[in-house]
LOLUM-67908 format. One record per atom (N, C-alpha, C, O): y, z, x. Coordinates in steps of 0.001 Angstrom, whole numbers, padded with zeros to 6 digits, always signed. Layout:
// residues N
YZX;...
// end
This chain:
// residues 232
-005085+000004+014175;-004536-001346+014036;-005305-002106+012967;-006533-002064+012885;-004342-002959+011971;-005030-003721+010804;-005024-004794+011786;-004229-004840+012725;-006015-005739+011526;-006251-007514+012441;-006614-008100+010772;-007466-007383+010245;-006252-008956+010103;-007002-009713+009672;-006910-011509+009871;-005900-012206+009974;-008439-011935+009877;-007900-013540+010816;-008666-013972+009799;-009652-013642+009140;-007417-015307+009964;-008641-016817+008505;-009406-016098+007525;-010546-016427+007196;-008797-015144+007074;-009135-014761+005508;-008855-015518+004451;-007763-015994+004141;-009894-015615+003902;-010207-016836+002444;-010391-016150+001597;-011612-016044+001705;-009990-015233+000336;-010351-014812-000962;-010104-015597-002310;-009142-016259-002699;-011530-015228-002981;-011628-016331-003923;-012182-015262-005539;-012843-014235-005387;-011862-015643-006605;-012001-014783-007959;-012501-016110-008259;-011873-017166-008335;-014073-015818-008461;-015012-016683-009373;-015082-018114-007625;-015335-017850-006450;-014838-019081-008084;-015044-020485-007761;-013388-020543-006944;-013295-020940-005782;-012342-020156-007632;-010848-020183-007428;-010710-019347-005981;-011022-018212-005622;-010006-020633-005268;-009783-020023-003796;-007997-019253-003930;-007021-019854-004381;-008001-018159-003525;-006755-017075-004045;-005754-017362-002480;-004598-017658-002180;-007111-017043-001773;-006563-016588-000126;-006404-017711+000669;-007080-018542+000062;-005847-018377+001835;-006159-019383+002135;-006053-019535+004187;-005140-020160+004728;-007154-018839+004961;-006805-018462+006029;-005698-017587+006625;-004982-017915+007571;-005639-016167+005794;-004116-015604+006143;-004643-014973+007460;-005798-014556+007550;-003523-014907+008733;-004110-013848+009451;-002905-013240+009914;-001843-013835+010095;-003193-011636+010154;-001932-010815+009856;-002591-009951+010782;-003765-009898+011148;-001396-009165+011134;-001905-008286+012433;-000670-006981+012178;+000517-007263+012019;-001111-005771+012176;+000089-004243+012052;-000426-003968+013138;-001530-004442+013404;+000399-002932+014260;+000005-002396+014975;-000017-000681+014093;+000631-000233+013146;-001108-000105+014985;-001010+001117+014139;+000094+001964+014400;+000558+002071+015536;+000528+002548+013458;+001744+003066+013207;+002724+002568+012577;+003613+003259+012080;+002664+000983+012509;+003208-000118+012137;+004130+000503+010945;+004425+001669+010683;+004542-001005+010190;+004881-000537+009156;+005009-002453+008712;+006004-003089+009060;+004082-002980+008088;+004334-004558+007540;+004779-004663+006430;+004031-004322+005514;+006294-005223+006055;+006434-005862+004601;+005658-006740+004215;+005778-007685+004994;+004670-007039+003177;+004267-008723+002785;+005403-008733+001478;+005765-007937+000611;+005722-010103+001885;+006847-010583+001014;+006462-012093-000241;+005466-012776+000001;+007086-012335-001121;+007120-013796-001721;+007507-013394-002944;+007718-012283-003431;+007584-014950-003523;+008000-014477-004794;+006716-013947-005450;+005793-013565-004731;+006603-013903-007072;+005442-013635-007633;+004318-014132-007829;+004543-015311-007556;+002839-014048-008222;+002276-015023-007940;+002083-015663-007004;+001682-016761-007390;+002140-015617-005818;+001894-016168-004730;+000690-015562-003699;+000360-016111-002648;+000088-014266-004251;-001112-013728-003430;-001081-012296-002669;-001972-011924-001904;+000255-011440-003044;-000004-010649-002526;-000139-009500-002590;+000062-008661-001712;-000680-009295-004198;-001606-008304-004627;-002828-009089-004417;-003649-008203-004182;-003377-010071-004365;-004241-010656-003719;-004815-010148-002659;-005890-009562-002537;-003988-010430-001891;-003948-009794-000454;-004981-008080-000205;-005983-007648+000365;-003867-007652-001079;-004116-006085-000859;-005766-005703-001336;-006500-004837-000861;-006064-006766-002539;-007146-006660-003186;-007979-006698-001884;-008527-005679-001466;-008059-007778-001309;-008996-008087-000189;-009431-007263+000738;-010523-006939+001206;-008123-006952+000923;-008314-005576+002241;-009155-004456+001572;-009821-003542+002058;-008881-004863+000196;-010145-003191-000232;-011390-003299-000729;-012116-002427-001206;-011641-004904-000512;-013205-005620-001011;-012848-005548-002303;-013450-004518-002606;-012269-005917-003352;-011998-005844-004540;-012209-007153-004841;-012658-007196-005987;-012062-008711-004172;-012311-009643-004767;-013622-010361-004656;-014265-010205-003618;-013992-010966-005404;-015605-011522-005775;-015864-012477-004567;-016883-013168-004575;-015092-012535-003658;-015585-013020-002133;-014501-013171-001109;-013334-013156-001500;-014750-013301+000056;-013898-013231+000984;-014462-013970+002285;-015550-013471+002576;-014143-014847+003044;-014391-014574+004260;-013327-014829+005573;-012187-015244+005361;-013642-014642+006452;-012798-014346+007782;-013397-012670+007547;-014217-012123+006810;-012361-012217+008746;-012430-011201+009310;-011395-010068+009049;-010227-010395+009262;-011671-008476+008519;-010476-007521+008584;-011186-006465+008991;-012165-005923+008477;-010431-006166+010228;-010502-004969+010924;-009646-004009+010981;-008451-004210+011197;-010162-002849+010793;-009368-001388+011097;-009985-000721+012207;-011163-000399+012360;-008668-000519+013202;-009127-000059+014574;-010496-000106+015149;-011325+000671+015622;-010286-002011+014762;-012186-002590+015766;-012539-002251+014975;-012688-001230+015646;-013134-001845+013454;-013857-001317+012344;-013837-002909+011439;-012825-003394+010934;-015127-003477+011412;-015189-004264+010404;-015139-004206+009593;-016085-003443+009401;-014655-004445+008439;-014453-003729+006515;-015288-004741+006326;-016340-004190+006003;-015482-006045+006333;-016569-006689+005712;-017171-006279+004853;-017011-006495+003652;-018515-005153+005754;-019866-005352+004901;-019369-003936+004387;-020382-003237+004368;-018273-003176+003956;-018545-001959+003493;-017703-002244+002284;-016686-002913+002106;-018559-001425+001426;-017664-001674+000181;-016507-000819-000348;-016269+000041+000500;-015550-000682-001585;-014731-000206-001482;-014383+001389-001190;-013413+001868-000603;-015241+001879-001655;-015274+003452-001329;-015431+003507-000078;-014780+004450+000371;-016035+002896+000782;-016695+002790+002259;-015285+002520+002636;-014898+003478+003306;-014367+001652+002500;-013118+001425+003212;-012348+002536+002523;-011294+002612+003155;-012338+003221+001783;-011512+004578+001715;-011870+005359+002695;-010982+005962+003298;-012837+005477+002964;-014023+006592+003525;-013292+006708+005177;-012948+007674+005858;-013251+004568+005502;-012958+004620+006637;-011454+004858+007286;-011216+004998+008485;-010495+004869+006194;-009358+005176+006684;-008000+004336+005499;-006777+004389+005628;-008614+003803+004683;-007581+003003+003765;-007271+003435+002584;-007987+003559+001590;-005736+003750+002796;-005424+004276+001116;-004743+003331+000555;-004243+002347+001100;-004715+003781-001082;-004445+002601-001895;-003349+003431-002728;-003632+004375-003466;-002186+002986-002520;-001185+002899-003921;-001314+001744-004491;-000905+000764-003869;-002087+001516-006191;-001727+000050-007041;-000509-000333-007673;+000418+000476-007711;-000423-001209-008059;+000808-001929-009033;+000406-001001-010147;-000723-000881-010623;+001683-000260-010546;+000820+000031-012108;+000388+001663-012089;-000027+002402-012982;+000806+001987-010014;+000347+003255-010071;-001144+003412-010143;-001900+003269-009182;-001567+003781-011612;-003257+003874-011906;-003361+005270-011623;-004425+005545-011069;-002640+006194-011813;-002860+007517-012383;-003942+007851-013548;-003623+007118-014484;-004972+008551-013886;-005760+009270-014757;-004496+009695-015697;-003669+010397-015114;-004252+009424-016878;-003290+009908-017443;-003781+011406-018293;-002986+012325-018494;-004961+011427-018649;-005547+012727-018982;-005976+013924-018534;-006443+014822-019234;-005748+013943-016841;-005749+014416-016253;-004458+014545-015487;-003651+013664-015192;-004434+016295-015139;-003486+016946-014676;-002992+016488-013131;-003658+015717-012440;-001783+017057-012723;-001712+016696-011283;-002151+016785-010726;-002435+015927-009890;-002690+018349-010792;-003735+018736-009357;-004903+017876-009409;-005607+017639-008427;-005099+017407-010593;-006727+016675-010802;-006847+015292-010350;-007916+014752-010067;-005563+014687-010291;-005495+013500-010092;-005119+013362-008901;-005137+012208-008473;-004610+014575-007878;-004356+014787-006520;-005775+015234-005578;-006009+015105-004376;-006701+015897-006872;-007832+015606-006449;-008738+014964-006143;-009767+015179-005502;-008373+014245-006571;-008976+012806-006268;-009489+012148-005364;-010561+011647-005023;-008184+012303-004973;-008104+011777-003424;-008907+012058-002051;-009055+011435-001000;-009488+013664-002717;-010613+014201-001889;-011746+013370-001610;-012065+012989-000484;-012310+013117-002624;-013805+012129-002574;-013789+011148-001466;-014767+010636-000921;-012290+010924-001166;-012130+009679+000014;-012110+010356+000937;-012634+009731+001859;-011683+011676+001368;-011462+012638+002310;-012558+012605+003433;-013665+012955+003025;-012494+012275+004697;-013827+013115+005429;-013514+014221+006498;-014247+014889+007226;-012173+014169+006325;-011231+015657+007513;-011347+016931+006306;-011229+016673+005108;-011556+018102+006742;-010996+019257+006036;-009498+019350+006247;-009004+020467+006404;-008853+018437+006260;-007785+018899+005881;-006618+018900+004753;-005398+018749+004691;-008109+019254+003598;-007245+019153+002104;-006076+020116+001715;-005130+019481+001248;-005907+021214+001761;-005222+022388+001333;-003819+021973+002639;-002644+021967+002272;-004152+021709+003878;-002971+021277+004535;-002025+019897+003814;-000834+020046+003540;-002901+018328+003527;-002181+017856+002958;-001621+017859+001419;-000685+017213+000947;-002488+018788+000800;-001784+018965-000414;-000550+020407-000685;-000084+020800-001755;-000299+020931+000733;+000951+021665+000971;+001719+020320+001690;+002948+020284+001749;+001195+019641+002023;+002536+018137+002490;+003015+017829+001304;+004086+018267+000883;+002000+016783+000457;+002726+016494-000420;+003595+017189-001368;+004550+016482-001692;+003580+018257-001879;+003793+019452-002444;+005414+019900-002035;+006252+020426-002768;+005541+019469-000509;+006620+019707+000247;+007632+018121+000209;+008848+017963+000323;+006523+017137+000003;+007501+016030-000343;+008162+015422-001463;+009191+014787-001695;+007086+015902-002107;+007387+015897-004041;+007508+017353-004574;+006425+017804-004948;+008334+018010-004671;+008322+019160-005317;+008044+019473-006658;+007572+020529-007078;+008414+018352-007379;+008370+017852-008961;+006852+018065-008908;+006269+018691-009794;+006242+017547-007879;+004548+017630-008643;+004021+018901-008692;+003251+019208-009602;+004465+019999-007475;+004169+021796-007921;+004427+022228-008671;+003809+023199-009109;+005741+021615-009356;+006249+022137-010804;+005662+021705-011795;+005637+022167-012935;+005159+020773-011360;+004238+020049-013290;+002453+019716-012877;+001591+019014-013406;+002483+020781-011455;+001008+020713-011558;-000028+020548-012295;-001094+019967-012093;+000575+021371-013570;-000900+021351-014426;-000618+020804-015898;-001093+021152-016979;+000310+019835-015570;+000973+018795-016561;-000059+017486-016759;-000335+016775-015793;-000580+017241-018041;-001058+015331-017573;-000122+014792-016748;+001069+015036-016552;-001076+013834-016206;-000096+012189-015361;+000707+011919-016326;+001919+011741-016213;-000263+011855-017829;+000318+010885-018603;+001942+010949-019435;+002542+010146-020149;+002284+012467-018869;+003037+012852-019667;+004437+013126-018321;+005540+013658-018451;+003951+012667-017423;+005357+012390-016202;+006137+011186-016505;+005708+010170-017051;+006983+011344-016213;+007829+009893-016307;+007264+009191-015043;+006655+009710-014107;+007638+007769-015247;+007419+006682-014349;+007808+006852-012772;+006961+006428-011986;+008644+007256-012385;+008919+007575-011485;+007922+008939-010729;+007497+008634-009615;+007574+010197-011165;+006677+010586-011226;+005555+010520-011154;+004984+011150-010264;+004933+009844-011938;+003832+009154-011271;+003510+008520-010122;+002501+008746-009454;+004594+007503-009813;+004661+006798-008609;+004508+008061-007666;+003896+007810-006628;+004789+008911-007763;+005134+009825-006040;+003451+010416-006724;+002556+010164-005917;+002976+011075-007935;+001780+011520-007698;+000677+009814-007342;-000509+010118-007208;+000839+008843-007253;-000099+007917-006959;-000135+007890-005401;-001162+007835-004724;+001445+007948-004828;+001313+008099-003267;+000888+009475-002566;+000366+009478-001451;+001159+010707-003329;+000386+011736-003112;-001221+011600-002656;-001844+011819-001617;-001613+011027-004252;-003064+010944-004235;-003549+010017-003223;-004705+010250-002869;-002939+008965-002626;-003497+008093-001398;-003382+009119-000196;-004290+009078+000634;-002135+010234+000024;-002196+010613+000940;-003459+011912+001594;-003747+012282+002732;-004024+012351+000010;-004434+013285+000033;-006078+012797+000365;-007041+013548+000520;-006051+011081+000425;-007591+010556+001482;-007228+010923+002987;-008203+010683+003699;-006355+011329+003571;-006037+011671+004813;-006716+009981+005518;-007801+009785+006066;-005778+009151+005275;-005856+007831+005336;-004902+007130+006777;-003676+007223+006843;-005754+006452+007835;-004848+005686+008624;-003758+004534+008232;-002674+004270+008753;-004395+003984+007195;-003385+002952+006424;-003104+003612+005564;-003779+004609+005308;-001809+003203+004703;-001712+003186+002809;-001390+001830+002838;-000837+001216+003751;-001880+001314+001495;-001742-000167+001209;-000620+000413-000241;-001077+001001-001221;+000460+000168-000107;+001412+000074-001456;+001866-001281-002008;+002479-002174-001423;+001456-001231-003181;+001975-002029-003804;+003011-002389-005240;+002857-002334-006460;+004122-002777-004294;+005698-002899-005332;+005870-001404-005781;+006252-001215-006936;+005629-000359-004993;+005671+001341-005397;+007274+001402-006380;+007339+002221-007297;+008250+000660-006140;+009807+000731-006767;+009557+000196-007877;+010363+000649-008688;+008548-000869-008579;+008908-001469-009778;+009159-000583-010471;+008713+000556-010332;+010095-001046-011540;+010009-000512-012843;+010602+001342-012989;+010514+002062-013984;+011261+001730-011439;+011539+002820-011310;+012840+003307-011215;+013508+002711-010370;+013438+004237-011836;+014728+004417-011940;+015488+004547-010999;+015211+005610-010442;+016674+003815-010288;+017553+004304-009300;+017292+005364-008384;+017230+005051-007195;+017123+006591-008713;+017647+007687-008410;+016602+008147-007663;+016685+008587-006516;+015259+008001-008567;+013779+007982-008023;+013051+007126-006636;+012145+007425-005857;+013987+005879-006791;+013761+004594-005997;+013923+005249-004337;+013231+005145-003324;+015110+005906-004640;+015452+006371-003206;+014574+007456-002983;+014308+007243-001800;+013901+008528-003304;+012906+009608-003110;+011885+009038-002792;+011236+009615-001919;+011350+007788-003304;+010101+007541-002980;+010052+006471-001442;+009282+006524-000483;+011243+005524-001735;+011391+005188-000146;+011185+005963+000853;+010169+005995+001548;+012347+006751+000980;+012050+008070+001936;+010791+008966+001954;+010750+009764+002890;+010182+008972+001443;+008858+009115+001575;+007973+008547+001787;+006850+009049+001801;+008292+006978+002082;+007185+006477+002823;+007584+006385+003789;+006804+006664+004700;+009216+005883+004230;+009549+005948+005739;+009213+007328+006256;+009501+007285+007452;+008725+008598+005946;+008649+010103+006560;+007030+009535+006699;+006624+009623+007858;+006071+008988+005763;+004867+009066+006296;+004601+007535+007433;+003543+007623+008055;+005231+006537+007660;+005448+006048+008748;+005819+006570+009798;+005103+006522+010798;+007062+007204+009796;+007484+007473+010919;+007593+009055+011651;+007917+009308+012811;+007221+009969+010600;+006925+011235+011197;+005024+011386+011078;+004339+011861+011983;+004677+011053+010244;+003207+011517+010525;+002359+010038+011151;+001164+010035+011446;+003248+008879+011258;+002280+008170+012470;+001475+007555+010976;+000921+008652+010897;+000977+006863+009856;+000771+006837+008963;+000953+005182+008600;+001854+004766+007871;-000348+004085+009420;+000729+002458+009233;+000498+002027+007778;-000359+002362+006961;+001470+001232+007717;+002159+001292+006018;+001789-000317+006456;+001921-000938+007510;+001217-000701+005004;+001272-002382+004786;+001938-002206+002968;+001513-001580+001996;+002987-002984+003156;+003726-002731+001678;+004157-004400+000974;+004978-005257+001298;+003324-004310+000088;+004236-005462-001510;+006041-005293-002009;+006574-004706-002951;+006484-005963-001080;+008257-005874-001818;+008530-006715-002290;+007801-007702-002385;+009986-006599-002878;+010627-007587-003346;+011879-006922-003007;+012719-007821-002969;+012484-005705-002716;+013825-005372-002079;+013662-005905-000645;+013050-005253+000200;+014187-007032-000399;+014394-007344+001129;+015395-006558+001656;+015538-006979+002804;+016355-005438+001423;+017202-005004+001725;+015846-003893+002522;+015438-003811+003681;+015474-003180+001250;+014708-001692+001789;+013278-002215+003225;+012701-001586+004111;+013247-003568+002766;+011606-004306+004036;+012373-004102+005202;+011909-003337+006047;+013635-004734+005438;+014535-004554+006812;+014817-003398+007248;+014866-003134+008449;+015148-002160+005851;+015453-000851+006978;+014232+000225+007751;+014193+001058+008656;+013222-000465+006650;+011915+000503+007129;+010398-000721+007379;+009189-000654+007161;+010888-001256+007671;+009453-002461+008509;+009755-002804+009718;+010831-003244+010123;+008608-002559+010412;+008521-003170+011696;+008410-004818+011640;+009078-005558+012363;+007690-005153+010904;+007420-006796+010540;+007364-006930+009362;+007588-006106+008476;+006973-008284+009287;+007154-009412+007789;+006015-010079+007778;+005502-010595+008771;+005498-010098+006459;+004853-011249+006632;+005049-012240+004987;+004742-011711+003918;+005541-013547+005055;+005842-014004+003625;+004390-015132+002988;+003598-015938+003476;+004590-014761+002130;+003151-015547+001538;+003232-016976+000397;+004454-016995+000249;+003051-017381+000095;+003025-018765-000643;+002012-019387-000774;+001379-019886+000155;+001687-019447-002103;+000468-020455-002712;-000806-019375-002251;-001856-019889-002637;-001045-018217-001645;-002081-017786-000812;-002031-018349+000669;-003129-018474+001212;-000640-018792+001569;-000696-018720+003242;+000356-017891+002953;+001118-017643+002019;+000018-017373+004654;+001284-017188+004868;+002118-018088+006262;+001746-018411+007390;+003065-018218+005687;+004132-019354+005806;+005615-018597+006488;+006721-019110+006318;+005429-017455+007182;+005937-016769+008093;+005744-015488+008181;+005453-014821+007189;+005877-014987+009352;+005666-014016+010281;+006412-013465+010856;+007340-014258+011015;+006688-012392+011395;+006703-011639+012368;+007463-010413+012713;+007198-009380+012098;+008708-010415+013961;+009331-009003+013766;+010164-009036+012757;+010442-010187+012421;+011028-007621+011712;+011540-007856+011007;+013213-008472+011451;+013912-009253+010806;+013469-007896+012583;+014416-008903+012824;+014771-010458+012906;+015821-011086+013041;+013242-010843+012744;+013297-012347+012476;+013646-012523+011388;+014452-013429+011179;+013292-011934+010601;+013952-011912+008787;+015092-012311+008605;+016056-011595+008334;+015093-013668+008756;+016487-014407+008342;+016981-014601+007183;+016049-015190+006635;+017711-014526+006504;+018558-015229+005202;+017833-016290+005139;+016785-016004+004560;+017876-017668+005529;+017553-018625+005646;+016026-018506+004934;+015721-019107+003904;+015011-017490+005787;+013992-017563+005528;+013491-016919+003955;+012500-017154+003264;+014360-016249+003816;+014699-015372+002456;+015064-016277+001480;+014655-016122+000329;+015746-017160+001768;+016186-018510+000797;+015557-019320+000443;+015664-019672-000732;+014600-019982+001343;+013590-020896+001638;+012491-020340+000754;+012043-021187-000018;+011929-019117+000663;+010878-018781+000235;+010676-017683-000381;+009640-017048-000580;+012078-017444-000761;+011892-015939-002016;+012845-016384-002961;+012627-015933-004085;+013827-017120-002869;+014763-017558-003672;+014622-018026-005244;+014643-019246-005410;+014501-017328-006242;+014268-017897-007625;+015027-019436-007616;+015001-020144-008622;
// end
């Protein structure tokens, strides 16, 4: 289970965060929602000690992240898909699927890299291809690979669909709803398809200015609330 309560994150002097407190049950699956600019790559930053201060409280299953720093919260169970991906582009698939080991503390590398392998097939085929030389879409599934291959209680994704072609959009959804809901795997995710947050989130959470300014099951996910506070 993620808990985080009256979290304050701040870059330099600039307060980002502003008491958010958010709660997944494990297994979960949380949309954070808003428009842009509003904090919630922020957000995600926090959860991985990435910003130049923080306080309140985030826990992973009773595990304080506080005082550990970011490798330490890989270590303890948190994977990271970024905006942007953040693939090694000079490095090959397997290398950049390797990666993911260093976060590893289960032996069970060679098992999840026959998962992913089985969920992305494209990446066995261009194993020993640069990142840099996959298309966009591609990448995206080797960036969620490489989070999966920390053998991680969370993945933190963020906006994983931008910028990704149709066709791709749907492969990579379904692949996170399979690591939610068949391997037990709680998902905290950055959207902006409110269509795809409703078919595969358990909850919501919408953000503004750095609060958040609603909550809860995704069936609460009203139009209304979608209007009010995502509406260009």
């Amino acid at each position: 289970m993620l808990e985080i309560d009256r979290l304050d994150g701040f870059y330099g002097n600039a307060q980002a965060l502003h008491g958010v407190s958010l709660a997944v049950a494990g297994g979960g699956f949380l949309s954070v929602l808003g428009r842009n600019g509003v904090g919630k790559t922020t957000l995600m930053r926090a959860i991985l000690g990435l910003l130049d201060r923080t306080a309140g409280t985030i826990r992973l299953d009773g595990r304080d992240l506080a005082a550990l720093k970011t490798h330490e919260r890989a270590r303890a169970g948190v994977g990271y898909v970024p905006q942007g991906r953040g693939i090694l582009p000079r490095f090959t698939v397997e290398e950049n699927l390797a990666l993911g080991g260093f976060a590893r503390t289960s032996g069970r590398g060679a098992e999840l890299q026959a998962l992913v392998y089985d969920m992305f097939p494209v990446l066995k085929d261009f194993r020993t291809r640069a990142g840099g030389n996959l298309s966009g879409g591609q990448q995206q599934q080797l960036a969620i690979g490489r989070a999966l291959l920390t053998d991680p209680r969370i993945i933190l994704l963020d906006e994983p669909a931008e910028g990704i072609q149709p066709n791709i959009v749907e492969q990579i959804e379904e692949a996170i709803v399979s690591l939610n809901r068949k391997l037990g795997i709680t998902i905290v995710l950055v959207e902006q398809d409110i269509a795809f947050a409703r078919r595969a989130s358990s909850s919501f959470a919408i953000l503004e200015k750095g609060h958040v300014v609603a909550a809860g099951a995704v069936a609460d996910l009203t139009d209304d609330l979608v209007h009010r506070h995502m509406a260009v």
